[in-house]
TIVEX-156740 format. One record per atom (N, C-alpha, C): x, y, z; residue in three letters. Coordinates in steps of 0.05 Angstrom, whole numbers, padded with zeros to 5 digits, always signed. Layout:
N
XYZala...
// end
This chain:
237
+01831-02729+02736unk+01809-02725+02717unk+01822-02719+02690unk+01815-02730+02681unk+01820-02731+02641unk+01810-02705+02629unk+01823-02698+02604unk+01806-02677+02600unk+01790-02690+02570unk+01778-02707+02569unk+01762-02719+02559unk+01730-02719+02577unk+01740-02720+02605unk+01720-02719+02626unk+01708-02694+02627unk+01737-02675+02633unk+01725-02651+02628unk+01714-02636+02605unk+01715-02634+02590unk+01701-02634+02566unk+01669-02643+02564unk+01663-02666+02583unk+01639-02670+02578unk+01626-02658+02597unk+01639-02654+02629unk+01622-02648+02640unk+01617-02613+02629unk+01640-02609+02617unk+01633-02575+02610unk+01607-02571+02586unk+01601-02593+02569unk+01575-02597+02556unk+01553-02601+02576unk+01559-02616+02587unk+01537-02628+02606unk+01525-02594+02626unk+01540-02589+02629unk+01541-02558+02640unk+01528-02535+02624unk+01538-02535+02606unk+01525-02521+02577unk+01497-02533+02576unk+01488-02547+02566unk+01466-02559+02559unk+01447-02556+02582unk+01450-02561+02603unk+01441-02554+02638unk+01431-02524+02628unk+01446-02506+02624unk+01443-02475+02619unk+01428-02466+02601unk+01436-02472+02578unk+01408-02480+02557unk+01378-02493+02563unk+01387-02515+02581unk+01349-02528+02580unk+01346-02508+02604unk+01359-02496+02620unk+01336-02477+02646unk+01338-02453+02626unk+01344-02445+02611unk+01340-02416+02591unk+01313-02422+02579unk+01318-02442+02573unk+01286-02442+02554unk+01275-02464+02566unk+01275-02468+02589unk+01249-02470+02611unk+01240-02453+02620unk+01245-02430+02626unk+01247-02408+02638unk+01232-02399+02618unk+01228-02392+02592unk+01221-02384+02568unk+01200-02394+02556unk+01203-02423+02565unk+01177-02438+02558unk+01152-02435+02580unk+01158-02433+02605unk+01144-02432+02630unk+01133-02396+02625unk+01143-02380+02614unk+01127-02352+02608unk+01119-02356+02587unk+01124-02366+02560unk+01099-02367+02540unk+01084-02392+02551unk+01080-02409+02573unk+01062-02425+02581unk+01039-02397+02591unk+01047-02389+02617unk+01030-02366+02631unk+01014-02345+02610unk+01039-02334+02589unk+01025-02318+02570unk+01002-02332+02561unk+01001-02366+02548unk+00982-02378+02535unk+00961-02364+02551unk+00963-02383+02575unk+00940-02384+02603unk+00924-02358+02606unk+00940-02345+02603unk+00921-02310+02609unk+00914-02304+02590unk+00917-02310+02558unk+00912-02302+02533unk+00881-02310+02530unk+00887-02342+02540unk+00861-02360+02536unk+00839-02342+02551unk+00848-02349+02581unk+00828-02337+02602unk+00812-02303+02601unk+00833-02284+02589unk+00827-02259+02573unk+00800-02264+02551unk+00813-02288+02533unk+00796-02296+02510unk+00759-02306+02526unk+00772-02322+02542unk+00749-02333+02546unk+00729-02306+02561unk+00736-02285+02578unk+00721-02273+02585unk+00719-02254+02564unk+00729-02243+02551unk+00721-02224+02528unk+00696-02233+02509unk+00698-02267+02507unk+00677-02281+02502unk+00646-02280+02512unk+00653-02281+02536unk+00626-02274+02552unk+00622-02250+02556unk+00630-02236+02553unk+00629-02204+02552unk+00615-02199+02530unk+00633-02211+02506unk+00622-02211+02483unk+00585-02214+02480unk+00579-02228+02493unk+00552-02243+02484unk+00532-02226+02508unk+00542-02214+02525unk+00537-02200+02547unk+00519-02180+02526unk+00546-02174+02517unk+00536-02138+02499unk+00517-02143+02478unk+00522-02176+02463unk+00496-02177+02443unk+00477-02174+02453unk+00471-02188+02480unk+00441-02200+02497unk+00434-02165+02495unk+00447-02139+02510unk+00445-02111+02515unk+00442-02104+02486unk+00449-02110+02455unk+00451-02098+02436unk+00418-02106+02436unk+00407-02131+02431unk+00382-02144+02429unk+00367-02123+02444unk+00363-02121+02467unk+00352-02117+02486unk+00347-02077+02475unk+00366-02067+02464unk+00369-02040+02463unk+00348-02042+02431unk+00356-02063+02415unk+00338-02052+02400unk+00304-02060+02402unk+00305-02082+02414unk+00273-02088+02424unk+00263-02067+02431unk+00281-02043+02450unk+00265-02024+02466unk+00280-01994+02441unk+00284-01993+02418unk+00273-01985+02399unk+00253-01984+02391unk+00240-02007+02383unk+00220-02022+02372unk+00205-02014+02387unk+00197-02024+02414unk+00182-02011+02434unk+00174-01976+02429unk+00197-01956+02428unk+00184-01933+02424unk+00172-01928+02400unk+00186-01939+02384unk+00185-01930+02356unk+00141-01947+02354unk+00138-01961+02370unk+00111-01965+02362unk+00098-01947+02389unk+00107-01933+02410unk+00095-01922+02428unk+00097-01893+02415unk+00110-01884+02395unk+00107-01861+02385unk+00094-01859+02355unk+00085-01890+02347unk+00069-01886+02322unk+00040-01893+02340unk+00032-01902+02352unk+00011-01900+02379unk+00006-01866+02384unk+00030-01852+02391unk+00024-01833+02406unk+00010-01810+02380unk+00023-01813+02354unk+00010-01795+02337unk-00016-01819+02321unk-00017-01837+02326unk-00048-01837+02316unk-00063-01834+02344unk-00062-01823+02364unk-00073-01817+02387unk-00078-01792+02380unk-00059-01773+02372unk-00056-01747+02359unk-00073-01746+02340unk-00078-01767+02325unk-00093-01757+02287unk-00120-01759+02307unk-00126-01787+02323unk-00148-01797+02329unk-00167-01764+02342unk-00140-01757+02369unk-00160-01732+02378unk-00161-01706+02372unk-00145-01703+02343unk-00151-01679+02323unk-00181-01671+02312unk-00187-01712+02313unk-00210-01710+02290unk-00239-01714+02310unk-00233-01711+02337unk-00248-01711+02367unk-00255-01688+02360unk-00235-01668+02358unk-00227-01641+02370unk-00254-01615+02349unk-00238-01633+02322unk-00263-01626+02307unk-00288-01637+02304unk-00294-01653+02312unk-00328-01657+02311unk-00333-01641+02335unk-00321-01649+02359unk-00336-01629+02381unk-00339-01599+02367unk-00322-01590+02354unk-00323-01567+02342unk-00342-01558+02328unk-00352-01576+02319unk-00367-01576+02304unk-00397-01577+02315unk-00396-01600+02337unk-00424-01599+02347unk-00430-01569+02361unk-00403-01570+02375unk-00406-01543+02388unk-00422-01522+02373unk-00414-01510+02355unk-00410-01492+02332unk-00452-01496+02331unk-00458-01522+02313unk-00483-01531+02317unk-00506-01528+02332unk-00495-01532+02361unk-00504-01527+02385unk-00520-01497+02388unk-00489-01489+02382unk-00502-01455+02396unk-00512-01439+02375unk-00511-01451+02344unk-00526-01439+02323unk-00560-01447+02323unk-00569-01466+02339unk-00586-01476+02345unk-00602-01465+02365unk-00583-01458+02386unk-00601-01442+02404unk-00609-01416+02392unk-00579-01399+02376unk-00583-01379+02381unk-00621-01376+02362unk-00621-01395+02338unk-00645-01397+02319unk-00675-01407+02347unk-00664-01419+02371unk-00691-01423+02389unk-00691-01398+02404unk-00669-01394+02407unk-00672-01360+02418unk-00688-01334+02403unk-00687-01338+02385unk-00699-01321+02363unk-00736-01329+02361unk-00744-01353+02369unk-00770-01355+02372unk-00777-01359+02400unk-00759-01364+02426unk-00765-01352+02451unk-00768-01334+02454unk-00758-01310+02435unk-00759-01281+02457unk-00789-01271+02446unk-00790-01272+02416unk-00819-01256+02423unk-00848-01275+02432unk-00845-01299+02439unk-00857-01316+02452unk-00860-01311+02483unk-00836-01305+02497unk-00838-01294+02517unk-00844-01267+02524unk-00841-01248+02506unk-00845-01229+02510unk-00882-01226+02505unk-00890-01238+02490unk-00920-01234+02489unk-00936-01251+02518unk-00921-01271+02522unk-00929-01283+02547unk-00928-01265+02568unk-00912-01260+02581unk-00900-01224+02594unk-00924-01213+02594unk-00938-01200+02564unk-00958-01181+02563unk-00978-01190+02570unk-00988-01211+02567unk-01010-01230+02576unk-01016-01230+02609unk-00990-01251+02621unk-00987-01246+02642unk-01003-01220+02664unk-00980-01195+02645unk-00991-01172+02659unk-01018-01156+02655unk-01027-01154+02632unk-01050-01147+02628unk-01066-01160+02635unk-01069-01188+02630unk-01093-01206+02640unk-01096-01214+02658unk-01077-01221+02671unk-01082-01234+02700unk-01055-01216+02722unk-01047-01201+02716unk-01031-01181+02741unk-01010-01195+02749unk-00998-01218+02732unk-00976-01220+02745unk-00945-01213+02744unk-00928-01216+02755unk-00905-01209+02746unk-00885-01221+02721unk-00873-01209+02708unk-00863-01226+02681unk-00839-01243+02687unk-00841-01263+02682unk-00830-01287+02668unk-00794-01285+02674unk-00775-01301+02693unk-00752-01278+02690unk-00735-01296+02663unk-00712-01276+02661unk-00709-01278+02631unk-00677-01304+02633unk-00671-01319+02617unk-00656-01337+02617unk-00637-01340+02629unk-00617-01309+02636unk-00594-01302+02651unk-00603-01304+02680unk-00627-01296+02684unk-00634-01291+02706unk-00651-01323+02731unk-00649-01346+02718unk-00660-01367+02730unk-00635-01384+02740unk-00654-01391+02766unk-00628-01406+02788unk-00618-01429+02766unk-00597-01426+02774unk-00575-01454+02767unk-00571-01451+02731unk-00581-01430+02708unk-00577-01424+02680unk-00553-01423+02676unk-00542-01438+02654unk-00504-01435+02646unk-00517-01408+02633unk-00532-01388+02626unk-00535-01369+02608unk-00529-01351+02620unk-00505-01325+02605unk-00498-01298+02623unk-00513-01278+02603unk-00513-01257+02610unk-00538-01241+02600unk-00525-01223+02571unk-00495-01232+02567unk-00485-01230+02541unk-00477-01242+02522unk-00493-01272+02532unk-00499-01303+02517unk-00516-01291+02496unk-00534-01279+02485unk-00556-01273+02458unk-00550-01230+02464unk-00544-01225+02442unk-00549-01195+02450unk-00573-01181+02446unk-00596-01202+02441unk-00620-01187+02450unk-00628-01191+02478unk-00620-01208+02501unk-00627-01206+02518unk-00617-01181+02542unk-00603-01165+02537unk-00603-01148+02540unk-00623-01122+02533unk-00625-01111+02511unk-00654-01103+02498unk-00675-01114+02515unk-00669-01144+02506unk-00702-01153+02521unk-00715-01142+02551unk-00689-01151+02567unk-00692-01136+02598unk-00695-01115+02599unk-00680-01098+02583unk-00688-01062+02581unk-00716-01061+02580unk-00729-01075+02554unk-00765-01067+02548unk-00776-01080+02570unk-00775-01096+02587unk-00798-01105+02603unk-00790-01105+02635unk-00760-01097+02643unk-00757-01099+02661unk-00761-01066+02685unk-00766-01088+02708unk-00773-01071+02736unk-00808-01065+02729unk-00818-01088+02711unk-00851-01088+02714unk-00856-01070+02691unk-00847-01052+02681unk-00853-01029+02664unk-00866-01037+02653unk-00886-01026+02635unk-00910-01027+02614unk-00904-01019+02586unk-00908-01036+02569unk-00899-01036+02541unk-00897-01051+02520unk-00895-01049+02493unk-00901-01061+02470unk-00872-01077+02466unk-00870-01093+02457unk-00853-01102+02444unk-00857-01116+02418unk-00836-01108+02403unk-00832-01112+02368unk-00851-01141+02364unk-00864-01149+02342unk-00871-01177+02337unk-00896-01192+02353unk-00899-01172+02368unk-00917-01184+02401unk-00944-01172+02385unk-00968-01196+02387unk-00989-01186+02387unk-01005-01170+02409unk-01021-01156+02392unk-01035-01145+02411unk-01062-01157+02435unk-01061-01145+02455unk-01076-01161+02473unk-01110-01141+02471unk-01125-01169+02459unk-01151-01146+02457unk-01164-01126+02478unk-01174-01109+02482unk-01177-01082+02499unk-01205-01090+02515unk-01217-01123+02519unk-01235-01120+02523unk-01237-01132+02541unk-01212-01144+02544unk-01209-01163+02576unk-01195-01146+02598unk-01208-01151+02620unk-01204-01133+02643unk-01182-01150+02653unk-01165-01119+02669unk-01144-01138+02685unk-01156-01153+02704unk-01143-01166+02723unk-01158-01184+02745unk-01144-01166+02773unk-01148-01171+02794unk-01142-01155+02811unk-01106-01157+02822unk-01101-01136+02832unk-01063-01145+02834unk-01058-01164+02850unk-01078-01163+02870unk-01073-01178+02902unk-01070-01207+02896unk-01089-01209+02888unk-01102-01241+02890unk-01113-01246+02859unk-01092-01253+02846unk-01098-01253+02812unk-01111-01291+02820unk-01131-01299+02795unk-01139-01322+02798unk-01114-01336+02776unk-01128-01364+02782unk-01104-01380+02770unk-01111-01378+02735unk-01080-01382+02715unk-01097-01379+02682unk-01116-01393+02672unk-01121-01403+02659unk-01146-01411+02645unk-01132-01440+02643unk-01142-01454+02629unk-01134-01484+02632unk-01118-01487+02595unk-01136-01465+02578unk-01123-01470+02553unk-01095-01450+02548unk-01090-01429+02563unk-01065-01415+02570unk-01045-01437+02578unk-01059-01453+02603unk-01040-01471+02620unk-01023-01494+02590unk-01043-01505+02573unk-01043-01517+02561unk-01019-01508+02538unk-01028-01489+02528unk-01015-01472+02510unk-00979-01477+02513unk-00974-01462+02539unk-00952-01455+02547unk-00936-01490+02551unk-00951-01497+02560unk-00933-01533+02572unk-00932-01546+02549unk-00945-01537+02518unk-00941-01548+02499unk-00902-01537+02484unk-00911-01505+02486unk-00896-01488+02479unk-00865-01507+02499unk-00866-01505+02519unk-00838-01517+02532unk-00839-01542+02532unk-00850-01558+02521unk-00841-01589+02516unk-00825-01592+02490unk-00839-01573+02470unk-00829-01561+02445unk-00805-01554+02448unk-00796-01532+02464unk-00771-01519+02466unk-00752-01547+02469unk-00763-01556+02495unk-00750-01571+02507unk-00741-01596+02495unk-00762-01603+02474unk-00748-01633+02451unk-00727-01625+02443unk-00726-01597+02434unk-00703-01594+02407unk-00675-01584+02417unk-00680-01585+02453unk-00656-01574+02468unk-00645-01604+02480unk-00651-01624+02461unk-00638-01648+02480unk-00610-01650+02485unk-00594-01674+02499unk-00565-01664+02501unk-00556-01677+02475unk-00528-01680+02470unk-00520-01695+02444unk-00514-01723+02451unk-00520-01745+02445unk-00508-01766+02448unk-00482-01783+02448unk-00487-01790+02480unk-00461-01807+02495unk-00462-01830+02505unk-00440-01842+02509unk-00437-01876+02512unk-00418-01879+02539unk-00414-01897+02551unk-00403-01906+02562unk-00376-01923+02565unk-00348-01905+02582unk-00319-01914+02566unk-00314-01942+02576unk-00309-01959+02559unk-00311-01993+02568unk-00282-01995+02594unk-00275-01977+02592unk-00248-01970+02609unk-00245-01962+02643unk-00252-01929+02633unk-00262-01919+02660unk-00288-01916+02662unk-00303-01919+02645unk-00336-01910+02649unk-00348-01889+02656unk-00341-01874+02649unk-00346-01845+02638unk-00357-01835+02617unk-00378-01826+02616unk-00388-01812+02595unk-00373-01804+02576unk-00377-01809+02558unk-00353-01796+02526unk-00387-01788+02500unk-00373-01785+02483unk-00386-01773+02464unk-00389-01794+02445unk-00416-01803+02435unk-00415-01834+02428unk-00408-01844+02393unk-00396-01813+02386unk-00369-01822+02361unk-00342-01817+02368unk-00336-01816+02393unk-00315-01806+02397unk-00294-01834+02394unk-00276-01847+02383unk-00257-01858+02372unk-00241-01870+02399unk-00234-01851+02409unk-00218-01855+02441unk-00233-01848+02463unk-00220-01855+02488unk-00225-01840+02516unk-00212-01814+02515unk-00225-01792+02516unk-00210-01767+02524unk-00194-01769+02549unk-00207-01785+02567unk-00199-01786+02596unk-00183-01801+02597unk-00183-01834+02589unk-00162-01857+02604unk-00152-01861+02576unk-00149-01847+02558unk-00135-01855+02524unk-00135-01885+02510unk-00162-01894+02523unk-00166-01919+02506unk-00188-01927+02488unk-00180-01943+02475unk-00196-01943+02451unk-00227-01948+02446unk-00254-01940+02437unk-00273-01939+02446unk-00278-01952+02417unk-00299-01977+02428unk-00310-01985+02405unk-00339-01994+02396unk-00354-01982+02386unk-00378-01985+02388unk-00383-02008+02385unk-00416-02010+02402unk-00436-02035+02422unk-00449-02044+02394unk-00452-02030+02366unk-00476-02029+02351unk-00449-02024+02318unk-00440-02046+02312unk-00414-02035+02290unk-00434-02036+02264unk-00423-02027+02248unk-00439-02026+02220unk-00428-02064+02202unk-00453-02069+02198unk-00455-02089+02185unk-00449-02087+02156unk-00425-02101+02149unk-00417-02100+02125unk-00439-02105+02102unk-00437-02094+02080unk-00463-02093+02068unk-00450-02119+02040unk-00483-02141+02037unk-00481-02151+02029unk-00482-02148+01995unk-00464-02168+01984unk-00459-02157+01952unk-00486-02172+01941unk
// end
């Protein structure tokens, strides 16, 4: 062998060593590519993963943010419930207390009638009738009241006319029935009472169907929105 021969094959040898060095070199930045890509590509979908969840997170922002401007005009709506009932309320029992003020000495002269004229027992007093929401420190004259006429006792009361001295009692046992214009009198007197004690007016919840209060804005009960059967007609220009 020549050393012209050898010489080449010692290139040929070299060069051999070189191209597997950087095959070797090229074959790991090949793999690096491959995993870079494949990394890329799922970081990608990941990516869009988290937008779809970013979307989704603020929709259900949106969502509260109108379930909590809902929840305070639910709030303003049954503030302004809160006060009218307050108000009727308030109304209500200023009302009685002013029918109470012309029941008692109405009843109390009835009472005297009763007993003087026809023997019977008096009238029982508001606290005292089956099934009455009234407790006997509902008006503080009914207390008083019971004191003057009660356990039958005999006696005047303030404002009460007098019963003329010329009518005989009737007997205790067997009192007859009143007169027909007494009967009359009195059924007038409690139809009277009874108009101006009507209840307040209510409607029906288009929801649960329950009675509500027929300006009431919402359902107290199922919190939905109530809208009147009868709306006001815009007024013509």
């Amino acid at each position: 062998m020549t050393a012209e021969n050898e010489r080449e094959i010692y290139h040929k040898l070299e060069a051999m060593k070189e191209i597997r060095n950087k095959t070797i070199t090229l074959e790991r930045l090949k793999r690096s590519i491959m995993n870079e890509v494949r990394s890329g590509d799922q970081e990608s979908r990941c990516l869009a993963q988290y937008k779809r969840e970013m979307e989704l997170l603020q929709q259900e922002k949106m969502s509260h943010v109108e379930e909590l401007r809902q929840i305070h005009a639910d709030i303003n709506a049954m503030e302004t419930v809160i006060k009218q009932t307050e108000e009727s309320m308030n109304r209500k029992l200023s009302n009685a207390s002013r029918l109470h003020e012309d029941y008692r000495p109405l009843k109390a002269e009835v009472d005297l009638l009763r007993r003087q004229c026809l023997g019977l027992e008096r009238l029982p007093d508001l606290h005292e009738e089956e099934g009455s929401p009234i407790t006997p420190d509902r008006f503080p004259s009914l207390s008083t009241n019971a004191g003057a006429t009660g356990a039958g006792g005999v006696g005047t009361v303030a404002g009460v006319r007098a019963v003329p001295a010329f009518l005989p009692p009737a007997p205790p046992r067997k009192p007859p029935p009143p007169p027909p214009a007494f009967r009359s009198a009195l059924a007038q007197d409690f139809i009277s009472v009874s108009l101006r004690q009507q209840p307040p007016p209510m409607k029906s919840c288009l929801s649960c169907h329950q009675q509500i209060h027929r300006n009431a804005p919402i359902c107290p009960l199922c919190k939905a929105k109530s809208r009147s059967r009868n709306p006001k007609k815009p007024k013509k220009k």
